[in-house]
C-alpha positions as CSV (number, residue, x, y, z in Angstrom):
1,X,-19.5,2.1,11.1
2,X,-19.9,3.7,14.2
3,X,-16.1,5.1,14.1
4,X,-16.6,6.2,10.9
5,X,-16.9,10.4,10.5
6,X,-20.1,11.5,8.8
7,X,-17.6,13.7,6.5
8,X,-15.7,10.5,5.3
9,X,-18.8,8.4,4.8
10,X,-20.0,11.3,2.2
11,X,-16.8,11.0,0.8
12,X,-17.7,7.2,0.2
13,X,-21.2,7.8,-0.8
14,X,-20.2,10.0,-3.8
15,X,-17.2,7.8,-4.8
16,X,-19.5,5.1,-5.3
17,X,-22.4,7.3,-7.3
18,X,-19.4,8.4,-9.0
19,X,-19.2,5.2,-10.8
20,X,-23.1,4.1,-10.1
21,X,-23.3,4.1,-14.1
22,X,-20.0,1.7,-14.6
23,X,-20.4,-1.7,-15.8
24,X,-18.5,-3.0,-13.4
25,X,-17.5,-0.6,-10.7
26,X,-16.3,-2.2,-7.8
27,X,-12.8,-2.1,-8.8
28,X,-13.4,1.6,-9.4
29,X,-14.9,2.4,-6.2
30,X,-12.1,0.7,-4.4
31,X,-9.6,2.0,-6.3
32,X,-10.7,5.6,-5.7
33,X,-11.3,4.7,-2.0
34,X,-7.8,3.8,-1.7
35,X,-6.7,6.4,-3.3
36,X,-7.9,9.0,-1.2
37,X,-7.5,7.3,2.0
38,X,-4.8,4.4,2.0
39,X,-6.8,1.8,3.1
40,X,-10.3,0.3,2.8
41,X,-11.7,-1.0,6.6
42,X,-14.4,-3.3,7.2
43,X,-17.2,-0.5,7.8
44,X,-16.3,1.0,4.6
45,X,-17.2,-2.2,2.9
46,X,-20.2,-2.2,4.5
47,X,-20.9,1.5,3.3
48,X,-19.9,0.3,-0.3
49,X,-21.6,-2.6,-0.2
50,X,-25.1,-0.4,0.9
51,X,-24.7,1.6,-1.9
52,X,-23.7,-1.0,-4.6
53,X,-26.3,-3.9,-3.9
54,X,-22.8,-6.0,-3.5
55,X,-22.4,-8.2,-0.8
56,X,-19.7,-7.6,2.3
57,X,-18.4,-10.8,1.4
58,X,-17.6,-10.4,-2.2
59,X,-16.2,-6.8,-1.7
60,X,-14.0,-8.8,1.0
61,X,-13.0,-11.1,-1.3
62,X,-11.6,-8.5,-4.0
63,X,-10.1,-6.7,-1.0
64,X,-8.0,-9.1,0.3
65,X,-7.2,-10.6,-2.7
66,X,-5.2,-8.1,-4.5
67,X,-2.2,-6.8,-3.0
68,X,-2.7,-3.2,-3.7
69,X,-5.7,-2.5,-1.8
70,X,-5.3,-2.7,2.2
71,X,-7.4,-3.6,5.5
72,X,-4.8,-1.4,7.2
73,X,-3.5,1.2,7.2
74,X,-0.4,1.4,5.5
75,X,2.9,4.3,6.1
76,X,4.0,6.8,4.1
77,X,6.7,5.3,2.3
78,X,5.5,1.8,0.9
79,X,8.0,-0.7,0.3
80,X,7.0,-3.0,-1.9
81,X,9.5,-6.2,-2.8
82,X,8.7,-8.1,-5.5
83,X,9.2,-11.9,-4.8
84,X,8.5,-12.8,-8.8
85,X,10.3,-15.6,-9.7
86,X,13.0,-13.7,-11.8
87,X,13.1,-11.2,-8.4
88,X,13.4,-14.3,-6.0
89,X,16.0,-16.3,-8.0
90,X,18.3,-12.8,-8.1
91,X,18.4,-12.1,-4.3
92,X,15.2,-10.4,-3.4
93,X,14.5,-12.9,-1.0
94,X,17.7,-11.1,1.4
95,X,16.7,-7.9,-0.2
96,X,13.3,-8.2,2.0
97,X,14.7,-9.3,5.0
98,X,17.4,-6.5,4.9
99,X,14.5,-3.7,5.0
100,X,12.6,-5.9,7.5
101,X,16.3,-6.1,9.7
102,X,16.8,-2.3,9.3
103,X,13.1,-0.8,9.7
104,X,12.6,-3.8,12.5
105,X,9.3,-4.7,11.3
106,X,8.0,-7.7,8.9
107,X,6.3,-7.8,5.6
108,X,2.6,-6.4,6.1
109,X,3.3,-4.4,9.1
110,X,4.3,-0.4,9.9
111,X,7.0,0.9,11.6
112,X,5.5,3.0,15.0
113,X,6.3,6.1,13.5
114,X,4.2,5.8,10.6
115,X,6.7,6.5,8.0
116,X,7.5,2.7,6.5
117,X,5.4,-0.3,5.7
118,X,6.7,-3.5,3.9
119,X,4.7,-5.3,1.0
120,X,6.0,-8.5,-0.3
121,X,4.8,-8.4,-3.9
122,X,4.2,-11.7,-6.2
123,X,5.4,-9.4,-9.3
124,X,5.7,-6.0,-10.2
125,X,6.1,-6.6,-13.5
126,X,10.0,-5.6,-13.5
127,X,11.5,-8.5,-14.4
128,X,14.7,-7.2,-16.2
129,X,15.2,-5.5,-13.4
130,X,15.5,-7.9,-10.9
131,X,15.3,-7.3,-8.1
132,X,13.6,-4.8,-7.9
133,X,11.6,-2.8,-5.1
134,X,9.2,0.2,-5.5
135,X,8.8,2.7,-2.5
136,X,5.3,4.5,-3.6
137,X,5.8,3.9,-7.0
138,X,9.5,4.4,-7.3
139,X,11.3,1.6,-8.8
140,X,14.5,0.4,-7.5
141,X,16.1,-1.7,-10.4
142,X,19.1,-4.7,-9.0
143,X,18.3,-3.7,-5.5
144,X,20.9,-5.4,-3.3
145,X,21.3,-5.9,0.3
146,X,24.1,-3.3,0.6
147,X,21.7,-0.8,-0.7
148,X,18.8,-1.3,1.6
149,X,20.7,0.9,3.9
150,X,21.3,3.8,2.5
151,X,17.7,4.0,0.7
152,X,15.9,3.9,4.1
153,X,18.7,6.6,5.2
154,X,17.9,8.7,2.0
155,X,13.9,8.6,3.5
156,X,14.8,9.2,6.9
157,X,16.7,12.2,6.1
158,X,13.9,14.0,4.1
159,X,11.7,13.5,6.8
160,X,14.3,15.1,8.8
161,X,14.6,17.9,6.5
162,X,10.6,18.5,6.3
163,X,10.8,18.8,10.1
164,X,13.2,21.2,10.2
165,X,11.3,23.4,7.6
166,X,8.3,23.0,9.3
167,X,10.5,24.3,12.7
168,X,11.1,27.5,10.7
């Protein structure tokens, strides 16, 4: 906890009493934590598990168990590539390895400059859409490899554009 800031571990504090009164507020709490700062680290558990009477290991477990909380940080733009059945048997399988070919990085990790991480889901629920791929909640219905391209390039260039505004 050590590395933690003082501000950031308030922060924690009252997203837990924020839910203090819940049922069950675990899911909450790490939802909320996520939420506001893209990941949930080992010492925050601890803070969490402080404040909630829950045990490291438990919070742990419902940590690492569903795939849209994180141990680490993740980058701006979050790839995520559903590998659902009806995704895997429609090409998302060469969908993945496309964005892990262009971005040069492998499912789980972050590209150097921060900008992309890559996810490979179980399901997103987008069946009819298969394959499909969501970059921070944007769906990409019938991705195909062809496409993987030109929807990093689309990214890339934004970022671009931002840094040119900010230039001004």
């Amino acid at each position: 906890m050590a590395k933690l800031q003082a501000a950031a571990a308030a922060k924690i504090a009252e997203i837990c009493d924020r839910h203090i009164d819940d049922k069950t507020p675990l899911m909450m709490i790490l939802s909320d934590i996520q939420n506001e700062y893209g990941y949930i680290p080992l010492e925050v558990q601890e803070i969490v598990s402080q404040k909630t009477g829950i045990p490291v290991a438990e919070i742990y477990g419902v940590v690492t168990f569903y795939s849209f909380f994180s141990l680490e940080p993740k980058g701006k733009y979050v790839i995520g590539c559903c590998l659902g059945t009806a995704c895997y048997v429609k090409g998302a399988q060469q969908v993945i390895d496309k964005f892990c070919e262009v971005l040069k990085i492998q499912p789980g990790e972050t590209t150097e400059d921060g900008l992309f991480t890559i996810d490979a889901l179980r399901c997103i629920g987008a069946c009819g859409i298969a394959p499909a791929v969501s970059i921070n909640g944007k769906v990409y219905p019938k991705m195909s490899v062809s496409q993987v391209t030109e929807v990093v390039s689309q990214y890339l260039a934004a970022e671009e554009k931002k840094k040119e505004a900010e230039a001004l």
